[in-house]
C-alpha positions, 0 to 999 in steps of 0.5 A, a space after each residue: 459484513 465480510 470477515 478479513 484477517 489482517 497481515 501485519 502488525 505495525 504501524 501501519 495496521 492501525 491506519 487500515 484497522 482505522 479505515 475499514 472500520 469507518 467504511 463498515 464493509 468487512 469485519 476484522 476477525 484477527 491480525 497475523 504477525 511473522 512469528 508468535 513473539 506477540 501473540 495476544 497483544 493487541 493492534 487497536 482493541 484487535 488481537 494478534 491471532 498468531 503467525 502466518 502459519 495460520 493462514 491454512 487454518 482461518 482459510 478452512 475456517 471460512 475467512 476468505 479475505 486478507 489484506 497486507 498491513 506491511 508499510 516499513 517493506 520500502 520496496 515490497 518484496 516482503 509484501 509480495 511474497 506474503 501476498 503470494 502465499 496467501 493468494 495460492 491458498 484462495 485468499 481474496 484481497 480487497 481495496 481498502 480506501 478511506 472515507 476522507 479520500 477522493 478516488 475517480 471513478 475513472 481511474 483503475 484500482 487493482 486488489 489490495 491496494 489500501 488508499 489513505 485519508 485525505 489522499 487524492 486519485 484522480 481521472 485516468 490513473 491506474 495503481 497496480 496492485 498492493 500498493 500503498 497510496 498514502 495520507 494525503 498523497 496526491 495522484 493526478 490524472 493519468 499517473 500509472 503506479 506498478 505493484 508493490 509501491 509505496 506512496 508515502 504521506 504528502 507525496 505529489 505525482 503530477 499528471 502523466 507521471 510513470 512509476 514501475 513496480 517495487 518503489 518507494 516514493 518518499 513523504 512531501 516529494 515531488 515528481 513533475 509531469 511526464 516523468 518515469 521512475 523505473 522499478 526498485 528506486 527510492 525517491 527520499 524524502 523531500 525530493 524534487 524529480 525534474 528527470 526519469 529515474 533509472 532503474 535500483 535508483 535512489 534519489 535525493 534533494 531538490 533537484 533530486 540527484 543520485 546517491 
């Protein structure tokens, strides 16, 4: 079993802890958290090794795999710059895909990527790297998802649908087939999207119009 180190401390940390236990694939030596202000408390029986300066120190050590456990970043920038001190070190970072979710064997799933329970991936879609496809999300055939997203619960990306890098797709909304959402918009949630989304968006209500 391969050992990982773990970034990030919320919420979020325990549905991944939660996952890669249940896969049995890596073994969760630690979490790192931005600072030492909770060192030593625990994330699900797992403790908080310290700050992300440690990274230099496991790395040498011989963990050489890391995965992001940042889900409040709405847009990703902070994933995304953690992702990138950690990878100049040598860092590899795993898909970390729930037992309960169904991922087609044709679609495309780049690195750090972490599927949630029950969530569904279907034939021809591609998500770019550390995105997040959450709880019981639905990714139809043929989606294209950028970096950096954020998928969240319930969300329904039907069949073709096109979302850039750096947004969040909120819980329980809805984009209809055919439809591009362009980088760094929020989709809130609820919202019904029945037209492309403009770059910096942020869209609300049913059908989903901008704030």
């Amino acid at each position: 079993m391969k050992d990982i180190i773990l970034l990030g401390a919320g919420g979020h940390c325990k549905s991944v802890i939660d996952s890669i236990e249940n896969a049995g694939e890596f073994n969760i030596i630690g979490i790192l958290d931005k600072d030492d202000k909770n060192k030593d408390e625990n994330i699900s029986k797992y403790k908080i090794l310290g700050s992300d300066i440690l990274l230099h120190q496991l790395y040498d050590k011989g963990i050489k795999n890391a995965f992001i456990c940042l889900a409040g970043d709405n847009n990703g920038f902070l994933r995304k710059k953690l992702y990138n001190i950690a990878k100049n070190i040598g860092f590899e970072f795993p898909v970390i895909k729930d037992k309960t979710a169904i991922v087609s064997k044709n679609s495309i799933i780049e690195e750090g990527v972490f599927i949630g329970k029950g969530a569904v991936v279907n034939s021809g879609s591609y998500i770019g790297k550390n995105t997040i496809i959450n709880t019981k999300s639905v990714i139809e055939h043929d989606v294209k998802i950028g970096e950096y997203c954020n998928i969240a619960p319930g969300a329904i990306l039907c069949g073709e649908v096109n979302v850039k890098s750096h947004c969040l797709i909120g819980a329980n909304s809805t984009v209809i087939p055919m439809k591009n959402i362009d980088e760094n918009s929020i989709i809130s949630a609820g919202a019904v999207i029945i037209k492309d989304v403009l770059k910096n968006s942020v869209i609300v209500g049913n059908p989903g119009r901008s704030l």
